[in-house]
N, C-alpha and C positions, 0 to 999 in steps of 0.2 A: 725320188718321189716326194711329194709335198706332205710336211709332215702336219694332217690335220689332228693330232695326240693330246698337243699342248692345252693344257687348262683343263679339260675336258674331266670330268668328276668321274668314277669309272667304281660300281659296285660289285666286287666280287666273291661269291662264297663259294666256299671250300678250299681257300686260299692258302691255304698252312703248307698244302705238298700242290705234288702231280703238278699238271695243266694250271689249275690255279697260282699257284706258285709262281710257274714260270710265266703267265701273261703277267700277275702284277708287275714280276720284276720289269718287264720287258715295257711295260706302259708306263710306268713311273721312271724306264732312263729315257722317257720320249717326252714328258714332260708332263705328263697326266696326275692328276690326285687320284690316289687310291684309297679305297674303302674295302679293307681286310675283313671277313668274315669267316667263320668255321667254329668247329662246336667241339675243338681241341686246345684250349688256352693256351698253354706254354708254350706249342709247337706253334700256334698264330702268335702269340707275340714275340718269338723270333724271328719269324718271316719276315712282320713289319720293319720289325731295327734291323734287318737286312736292306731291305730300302731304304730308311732315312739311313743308315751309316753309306749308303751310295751317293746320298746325297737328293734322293725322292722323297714326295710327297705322300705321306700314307699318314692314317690310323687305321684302327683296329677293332674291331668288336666280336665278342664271342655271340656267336647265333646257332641255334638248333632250327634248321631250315622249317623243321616239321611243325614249328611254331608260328601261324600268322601272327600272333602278337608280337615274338622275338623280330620277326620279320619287320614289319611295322617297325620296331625300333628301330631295327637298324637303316632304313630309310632314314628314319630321322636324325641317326645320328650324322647320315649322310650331309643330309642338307644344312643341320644344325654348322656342322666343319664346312663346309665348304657351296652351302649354298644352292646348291641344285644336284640332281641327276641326270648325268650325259647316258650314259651304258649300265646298265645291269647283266652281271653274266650269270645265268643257275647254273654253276659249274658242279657243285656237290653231288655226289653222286654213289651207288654202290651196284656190285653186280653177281650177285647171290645163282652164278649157273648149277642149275640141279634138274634131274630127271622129273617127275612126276611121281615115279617110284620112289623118290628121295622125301616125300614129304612130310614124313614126322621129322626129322633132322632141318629140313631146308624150309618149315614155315614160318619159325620167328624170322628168320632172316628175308623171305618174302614181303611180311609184314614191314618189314622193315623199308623194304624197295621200296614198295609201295609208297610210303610216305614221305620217303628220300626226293624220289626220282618223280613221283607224278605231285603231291601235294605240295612238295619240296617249291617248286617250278610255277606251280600255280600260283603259291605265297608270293612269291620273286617279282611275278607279274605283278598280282595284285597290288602288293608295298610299293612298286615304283610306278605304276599306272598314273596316280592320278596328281602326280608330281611332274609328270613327263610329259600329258594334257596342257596343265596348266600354262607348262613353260615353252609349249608348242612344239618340242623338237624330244626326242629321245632314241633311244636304242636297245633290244632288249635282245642276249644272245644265251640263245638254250643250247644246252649240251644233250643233243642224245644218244647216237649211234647204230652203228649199220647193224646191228642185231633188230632197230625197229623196221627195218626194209621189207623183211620177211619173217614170217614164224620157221624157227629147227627145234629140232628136238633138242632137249637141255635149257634152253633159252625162254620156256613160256610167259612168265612173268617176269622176269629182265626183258625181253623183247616185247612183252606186250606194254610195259612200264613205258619206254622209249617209243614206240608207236604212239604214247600216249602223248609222250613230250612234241613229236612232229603235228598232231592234231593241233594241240593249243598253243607252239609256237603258227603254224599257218591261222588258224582261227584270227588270233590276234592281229596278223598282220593284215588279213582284210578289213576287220573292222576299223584299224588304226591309219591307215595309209594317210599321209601325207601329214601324221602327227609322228609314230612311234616304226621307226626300222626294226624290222625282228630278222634273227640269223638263226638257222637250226645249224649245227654242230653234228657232225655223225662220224664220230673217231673209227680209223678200224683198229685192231690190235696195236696198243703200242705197250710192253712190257714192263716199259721205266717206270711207269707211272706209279708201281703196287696195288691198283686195280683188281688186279688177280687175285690179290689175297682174300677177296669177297668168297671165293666161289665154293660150294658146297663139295660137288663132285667133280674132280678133274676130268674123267671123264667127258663131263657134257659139254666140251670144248668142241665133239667132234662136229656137230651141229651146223659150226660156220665152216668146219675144212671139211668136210665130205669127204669126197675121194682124196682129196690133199693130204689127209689127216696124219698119214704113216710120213710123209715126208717134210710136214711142215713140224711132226715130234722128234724127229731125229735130226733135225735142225736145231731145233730146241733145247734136245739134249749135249750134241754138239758144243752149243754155246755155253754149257755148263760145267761140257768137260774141258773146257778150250780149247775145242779142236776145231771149230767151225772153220770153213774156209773161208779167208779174207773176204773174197767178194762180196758177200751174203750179209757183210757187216760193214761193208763200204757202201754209201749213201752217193756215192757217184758213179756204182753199178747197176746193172738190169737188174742183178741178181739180190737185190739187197733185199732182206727178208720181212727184217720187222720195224718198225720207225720209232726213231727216239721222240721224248717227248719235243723237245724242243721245235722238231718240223710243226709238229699241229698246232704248236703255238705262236710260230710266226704267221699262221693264217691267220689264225684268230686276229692277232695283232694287225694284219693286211686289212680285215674286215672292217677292224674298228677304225682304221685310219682312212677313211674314204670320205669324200664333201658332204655332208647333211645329204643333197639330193640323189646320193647313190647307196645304191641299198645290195649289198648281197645278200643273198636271200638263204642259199644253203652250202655248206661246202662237206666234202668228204676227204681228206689227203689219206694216198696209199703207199705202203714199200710196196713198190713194182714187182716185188717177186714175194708178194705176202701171203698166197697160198689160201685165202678166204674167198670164197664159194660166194656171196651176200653182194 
């Protein structure tokens, strides 16, 4: 495949772990400058001197998403380095699942979603909007996930958060067409990530395995006790359960390396034996 990577200025927040993490790496050894963002200082500027000691293109900046003015910076600091914005990714993200009955415990961290995950994404847009206009060409790739496809139980404001991200990533892209490529993202389950660690009630997982739910936790547990069966954890089976981060990030990375005039629009990747209902 042609690699269209090279040069290309690439903003991405939440970049310290997970998903973020691993597109930077993976677009800075394809030749892209990277623009490190996240609202964890030391664990972002390790990330970065893991790319430059690879020998990539990166800086860094600490950003609290929930800030359009942080925001706004760090566009700027974007362009200041390196002169434009090719891709913006709103990778940051949290996912606070709680019942409804959980809500003395589970509303600052709603609160939180909220801000994260919908205002978060809106800023992203906003800060690289009218940088991306100018320069005639852009890209802007929202993270949301298959919890926005449908409302479950457990999931109301995490999934309604992510419905929210699918609205304003397609909003955007009708209004922008033939200026700004927008990608919605809609991860299923991938556990590497520490994503989990959001969640209020374990419980409210059942939500996306419905009937799955008893077999997709004794898998779970399995893999804890190390007992799981090979297959389930071989990624070149039917059976394999749950996807490391790194599959979802070679999409991403598919997505971004495409000619200006093609545009993926949404993707979803699954473990084929991943037991969610959604």
């Amino acid at each position: 495949m042609e690699n269209h990577m090279t040069g290309k200025v690439i903003v991405i927040t939440g970049a310290a772990s997970g998903f973020g993490k691993l597109v930077s790496e993976k677009s800075a050894a394809l030749g892209a400058h990277i623009v490190c963002a996240d609202i964890d200082a030391p664990v972002l500027e390790q990330a970065c001197q893991v790319i430059v000691a690879a020998g990539g293109s990166a800086i860094c900046k600490v950003t609290d998403v929930r800030s359009s003015e942080q925001m706004v910076a760090l566009a700027t600091a974007a362009i200041d380095a390196f002169g434009r914005i090719d891709v913006w990714i709103n990778n940051a993200g949290v996912m606070p699942l709680a019942f409804y009955s959980d809500h003395k415990t589970a509303a600052p961290a709603w609160d939180q979603c909220i801000d994260i995950n919908i205002k978060g994404v809106l800023n992203g847009i906003i800060a690289a909007y009218d940088q991306m206009i100018e320069q005639g060409a852009g890209h802007i790739i929202n993270l949301s996930s298959i919890y926005g496809n449908f409302p479950v139980a457990g999931a109301g404001v995490y999934g309604a958060s992510k419905a929210a991200v699918n609205f304003l990533s397609d909003s955007l892209r009708v209004e922008s067409q033939g200026k700004i490529k927008v990608t919605t993202i809609r991860p299923t389950g991938v556990p590497g990530t520490g994503l989990s660690a959001g969640i209020i009630n374990p419980e409210a997982v059942i939500g996306i395995l419905g009937q799955n739910g008893p077999v997709y936790m004794q898998s779970m547990q399995a893999r804890l006790d190390g007992q799981i069966a090979a297959e389930q954890m071989d990624a070149n089976n039917i059976e394999y359960y749950a996807l490391e981060p790194e599959y979802l990030a070679d999409q991403i990375i598919y997505v971004i390396n495409q000619p200006w005039g093609i545009a993926i629009s949404d993707v979803t990747v699954r473990a084929s034996g991943d037991r969610y209902i959604l």
